[in-house]
C-alpha positions as CSV (number, residue, x, y, z in Angstrom):
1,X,11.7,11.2,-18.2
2,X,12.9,11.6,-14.6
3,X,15.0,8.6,-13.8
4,X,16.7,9.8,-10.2
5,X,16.5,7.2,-7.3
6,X,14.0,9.1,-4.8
7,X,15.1,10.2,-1.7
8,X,15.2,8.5,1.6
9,X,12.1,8.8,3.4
10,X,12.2,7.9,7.2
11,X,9.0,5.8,8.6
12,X,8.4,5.9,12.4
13,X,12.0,6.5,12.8
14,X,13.3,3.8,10.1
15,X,15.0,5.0,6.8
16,X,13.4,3.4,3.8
17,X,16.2,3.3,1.0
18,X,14.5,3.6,-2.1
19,X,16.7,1.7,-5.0
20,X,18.2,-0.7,-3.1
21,X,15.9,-3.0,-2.2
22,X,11.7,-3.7,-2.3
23,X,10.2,-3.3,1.1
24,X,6.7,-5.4,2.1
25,X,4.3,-4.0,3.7
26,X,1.7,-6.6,5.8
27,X,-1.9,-6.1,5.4
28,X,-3.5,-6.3,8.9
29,X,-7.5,-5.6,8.2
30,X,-9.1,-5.0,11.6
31,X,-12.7,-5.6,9.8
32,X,-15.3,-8.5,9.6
33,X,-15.6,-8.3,6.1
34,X,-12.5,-8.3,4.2
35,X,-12.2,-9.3,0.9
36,X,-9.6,-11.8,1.3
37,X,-11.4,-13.4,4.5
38,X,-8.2,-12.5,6.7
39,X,-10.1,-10.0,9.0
40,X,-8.9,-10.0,12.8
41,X,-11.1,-8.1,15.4
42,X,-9.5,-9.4,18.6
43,X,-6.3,-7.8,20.0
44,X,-4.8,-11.0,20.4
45,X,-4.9,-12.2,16.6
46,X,-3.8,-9.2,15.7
47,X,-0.6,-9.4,17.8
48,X,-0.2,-12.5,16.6
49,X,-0.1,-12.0,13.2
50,X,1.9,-8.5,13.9
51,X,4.6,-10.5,15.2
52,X,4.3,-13.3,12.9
53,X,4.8,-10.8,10.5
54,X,8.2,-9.2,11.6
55,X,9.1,-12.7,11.8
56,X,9.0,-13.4,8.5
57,X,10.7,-10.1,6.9
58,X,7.7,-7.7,7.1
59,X,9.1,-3.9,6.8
60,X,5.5,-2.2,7.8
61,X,2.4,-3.0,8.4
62,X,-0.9,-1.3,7.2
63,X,-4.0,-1.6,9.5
64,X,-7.0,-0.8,8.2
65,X,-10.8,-0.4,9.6
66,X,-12.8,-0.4,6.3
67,X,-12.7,-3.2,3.6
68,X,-12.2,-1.7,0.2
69,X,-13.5,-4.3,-1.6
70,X,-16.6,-3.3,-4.5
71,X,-19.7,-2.9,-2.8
72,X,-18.5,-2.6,0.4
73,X,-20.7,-0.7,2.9
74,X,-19.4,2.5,4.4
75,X,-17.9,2.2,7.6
76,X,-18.7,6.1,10.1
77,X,-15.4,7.8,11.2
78,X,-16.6,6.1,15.0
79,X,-17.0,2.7,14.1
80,X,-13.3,2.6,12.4
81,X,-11.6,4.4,15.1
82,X,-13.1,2.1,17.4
83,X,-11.6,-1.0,14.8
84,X,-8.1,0.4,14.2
85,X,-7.3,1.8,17.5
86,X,-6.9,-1.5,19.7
87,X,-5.7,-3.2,16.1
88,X,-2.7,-0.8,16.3
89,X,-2.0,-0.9,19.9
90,X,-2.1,-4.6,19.8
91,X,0.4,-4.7,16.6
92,X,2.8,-2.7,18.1
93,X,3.7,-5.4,19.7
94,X,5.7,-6.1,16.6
95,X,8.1,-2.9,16.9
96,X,7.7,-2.2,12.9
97,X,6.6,1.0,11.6
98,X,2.8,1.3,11.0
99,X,0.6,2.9,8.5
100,X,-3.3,3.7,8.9
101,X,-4.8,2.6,5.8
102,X,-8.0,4.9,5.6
103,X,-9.3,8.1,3.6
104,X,-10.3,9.9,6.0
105,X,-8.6,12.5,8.1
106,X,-10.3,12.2,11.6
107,X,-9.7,8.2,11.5
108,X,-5.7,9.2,10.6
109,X,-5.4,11.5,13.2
110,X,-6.9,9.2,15.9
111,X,-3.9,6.3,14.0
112,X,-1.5,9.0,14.4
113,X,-2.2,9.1,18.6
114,X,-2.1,5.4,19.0
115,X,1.0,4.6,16.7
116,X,0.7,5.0,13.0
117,X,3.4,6.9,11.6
118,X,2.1,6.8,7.7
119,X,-0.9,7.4,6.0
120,X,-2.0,5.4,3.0
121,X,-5.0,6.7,0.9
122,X,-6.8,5.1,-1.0
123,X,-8.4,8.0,-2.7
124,X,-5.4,10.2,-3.0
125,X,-7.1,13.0,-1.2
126,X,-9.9,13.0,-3.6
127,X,-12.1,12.3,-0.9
128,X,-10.4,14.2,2.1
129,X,-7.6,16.6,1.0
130,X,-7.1,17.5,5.0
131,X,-5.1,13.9,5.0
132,X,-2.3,16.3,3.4
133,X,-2.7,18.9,6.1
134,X,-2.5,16.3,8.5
135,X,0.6,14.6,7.1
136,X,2.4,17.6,6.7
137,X,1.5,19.1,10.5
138,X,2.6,15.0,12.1
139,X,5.0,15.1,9.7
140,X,4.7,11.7,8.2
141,X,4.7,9.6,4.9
142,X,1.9,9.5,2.7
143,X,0.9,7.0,0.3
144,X,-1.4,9.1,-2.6
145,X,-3.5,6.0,-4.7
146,X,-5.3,6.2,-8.0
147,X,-9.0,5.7,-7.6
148,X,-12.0,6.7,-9.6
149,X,-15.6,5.8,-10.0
150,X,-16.0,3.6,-13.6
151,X,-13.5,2.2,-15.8
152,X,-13.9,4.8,-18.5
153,X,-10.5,6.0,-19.5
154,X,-9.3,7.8,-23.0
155,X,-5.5,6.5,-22.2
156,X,-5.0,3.9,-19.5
157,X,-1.9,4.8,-18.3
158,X,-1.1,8.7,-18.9
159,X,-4.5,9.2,-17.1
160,X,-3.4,7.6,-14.1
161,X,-0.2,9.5,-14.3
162,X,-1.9,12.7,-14.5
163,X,-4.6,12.2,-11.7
164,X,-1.0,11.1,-9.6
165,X,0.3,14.0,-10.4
166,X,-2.3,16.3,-9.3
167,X,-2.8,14.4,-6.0
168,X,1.5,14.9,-5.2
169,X,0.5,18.6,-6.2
170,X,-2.4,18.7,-3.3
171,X,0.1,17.3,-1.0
172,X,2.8,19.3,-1.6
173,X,0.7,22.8,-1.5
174,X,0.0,21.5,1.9
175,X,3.4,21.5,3.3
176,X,4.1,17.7,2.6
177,X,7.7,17.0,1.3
178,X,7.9,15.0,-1.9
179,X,10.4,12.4,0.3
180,X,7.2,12.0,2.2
181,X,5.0,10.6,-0.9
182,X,4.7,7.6,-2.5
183,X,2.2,6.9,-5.0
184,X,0.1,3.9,-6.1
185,X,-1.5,3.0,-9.5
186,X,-4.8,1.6,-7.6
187,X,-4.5,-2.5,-9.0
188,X,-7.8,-3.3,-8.8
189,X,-9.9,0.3,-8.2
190,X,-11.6,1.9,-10.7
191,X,-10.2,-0.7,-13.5
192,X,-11.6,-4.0,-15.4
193,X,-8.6,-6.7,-15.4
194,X,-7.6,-6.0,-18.5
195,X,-6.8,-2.3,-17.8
196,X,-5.3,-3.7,-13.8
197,X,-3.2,-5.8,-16.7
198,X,-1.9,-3.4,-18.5
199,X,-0.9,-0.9,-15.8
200,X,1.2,-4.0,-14.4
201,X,2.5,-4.4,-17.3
202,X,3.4,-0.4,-17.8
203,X,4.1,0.4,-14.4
204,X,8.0,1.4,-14.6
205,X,5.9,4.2,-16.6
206,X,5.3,5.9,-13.4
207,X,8.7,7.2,-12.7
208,X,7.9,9.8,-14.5
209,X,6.7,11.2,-11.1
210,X,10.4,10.9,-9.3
211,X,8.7,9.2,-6.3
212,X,8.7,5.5,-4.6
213,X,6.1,3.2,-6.1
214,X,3.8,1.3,-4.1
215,X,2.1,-1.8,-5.5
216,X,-1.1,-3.8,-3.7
217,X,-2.0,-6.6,-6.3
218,X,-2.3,-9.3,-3.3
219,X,-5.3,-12.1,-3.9
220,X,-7.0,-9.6,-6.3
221,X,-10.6,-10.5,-8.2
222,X,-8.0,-10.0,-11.5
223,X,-5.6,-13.0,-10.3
224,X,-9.0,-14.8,-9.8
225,X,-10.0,-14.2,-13.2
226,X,-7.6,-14.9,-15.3
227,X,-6.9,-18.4,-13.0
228,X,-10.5,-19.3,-12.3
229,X,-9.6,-19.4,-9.1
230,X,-11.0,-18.0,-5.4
231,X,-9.1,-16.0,-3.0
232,X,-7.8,-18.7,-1.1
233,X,-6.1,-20.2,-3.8
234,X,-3.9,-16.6,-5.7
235,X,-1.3,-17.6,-3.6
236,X,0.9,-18.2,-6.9
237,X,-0.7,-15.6,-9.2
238,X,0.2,-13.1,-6.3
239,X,3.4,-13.9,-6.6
240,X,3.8,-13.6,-10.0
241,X,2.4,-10.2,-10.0
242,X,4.8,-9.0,-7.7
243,X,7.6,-10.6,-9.7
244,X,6.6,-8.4,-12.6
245,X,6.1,-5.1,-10.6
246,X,9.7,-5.5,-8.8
247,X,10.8,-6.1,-12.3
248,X,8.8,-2.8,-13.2
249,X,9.9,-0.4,-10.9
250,X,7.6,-1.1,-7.8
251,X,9.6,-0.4,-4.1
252,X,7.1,-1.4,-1.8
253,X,4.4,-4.2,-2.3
254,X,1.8,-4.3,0.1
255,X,0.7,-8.1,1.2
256,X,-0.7,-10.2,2.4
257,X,1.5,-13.7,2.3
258,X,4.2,-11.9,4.1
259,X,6.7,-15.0,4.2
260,X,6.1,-16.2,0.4
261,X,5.9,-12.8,-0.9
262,X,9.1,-11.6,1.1
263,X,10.9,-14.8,-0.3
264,X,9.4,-13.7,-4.0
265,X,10.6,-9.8,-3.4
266,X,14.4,-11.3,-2.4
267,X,14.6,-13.5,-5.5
268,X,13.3,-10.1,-7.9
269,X,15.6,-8.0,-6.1
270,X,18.4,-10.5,-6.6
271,X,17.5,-10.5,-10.9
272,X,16.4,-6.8,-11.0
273,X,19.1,-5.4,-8.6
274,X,21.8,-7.6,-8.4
275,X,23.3,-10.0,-5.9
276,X,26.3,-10.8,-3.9
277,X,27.2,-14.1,-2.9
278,X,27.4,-13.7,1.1
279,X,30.8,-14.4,2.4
């Protein structure tokens, strides 16, 4: 099993150090309908929260234009543009990298124009494989997530691996450098809780791949399951799950508590990658 740190990969001209620390990345949704109720339409709450963000440790931010959730209408490639385009002018306010969270390629490329310098898929080019054209022509990161319609599986884990596998294949065949890939297991899409449990649970299995793991388990249905509890209140089941995936391997946890969970990912770095009493 491959064990090798990843390489560097640099993000809107920052160098992301795989190894040696977890990075967070904020969750700005620029939709009405967001499944955590945290959507921001207007320029200035976005700003706001941008900046509130950097204030409180954020290393990226991800703006998205579509909610994910299940059951989610589908949003056209005009209506998101017109969503994520003032969402990203207004959070560069924050002067942190930004990523375009969206499957589809014309929505990256109008990101791209107006400040995104990553791409994070949802559908690791299952849906749109000219996301990796597009990546490796801007030359920028891109995040490759496990998805699939159903929860069938034969073998959790190695299935995930292998779908992973072939979606860093349809990357690199488009002229994206492996430094420029990370890869998500998908908590929470095309999984019951039990199996969004379990891949938790198994997640320093994906180093297998040689590339920086990203990890979205923030105010998930699963936390809300297993505590009876609504979105509002996963606050401390979020946190535990991103314990546990620091502790697993994970080197980026996308967020939506930026303070609390930045404060959780200092503690797991200091038990998982040691500490040094500052001088």
């Amino acid at each position: 099993m491959t064990t090798l740190t990843p390489e560097p990969t640099m993000i809107g001209g920052r160098e992301f150090r795989w190894g040696i620390r977890t990075f967070v990345m904020g969750i700005l949704n620029a939709t009405p309908d967001s499944f955590s109720g945290d959507g921001l339409l207007l320029a200035d709450a976005v700003a706001d929260r941008a900046r509130t963000f950097a204030d409180a440790g954020a290393d990226i931010l991800d703006v998205g234009g579509e909610s994910t959730r299940p059951g989610a209408p589908p949003v056209s490639v005009e209506d998101e543009s017109r969503r994520i385009i003032p969402a990203l002018q207004a959070a560069s306010a924050a002067s942190l990298p930004m990523s375009i969270d969206t499957y589809k390629s014309d929505v990256a490329r109008a990101a791209l124009r107006h400040g995104a310098c990553m791409i994070n898929d949802v559908w690791g080019l299952q849906h749109d494989p000219r996301l990796a054209e597009l990546a490796a022509q801007a030359g920028v990161p891109l995040a490759l997530m496990h998805n699939q319609h159903g929860t069938e599986y034969r073998d959790l884990v190695p299935q995930v691996i292998e779908r992973l596998a072939r979606s860093v294949d349809t990357a690199v065949a488009a002229g994206v450098p492996r430094r420029n890939i990370l890869v998500d297991p998908g908590f929470g899409f095309g999984k019951t809780a039990e199996q969004n449990l379990e891949l938790l649970r198994r997640l320093g299995e994906l180093r297998v791949l040689g590339l920086p793991i990203l990890v979205g388990t923030s105010r998930k249905s699963t936390i809300g399951m297993v505590l009876g509890l609504p979105v509002e209140e996963r606050l401390e089941g979020t946190a535990a799950t991103v314990a546990i995936a620091i502790a697993n391997g994970a080197d980026m946890v996308r967020v939506h508590d930026v303070r609390e969970m930045t404060r959780v990912a200092r503690m797991s770095d200091a038990i998982v990658r040691g500490w040094t009493r500052p001088r």
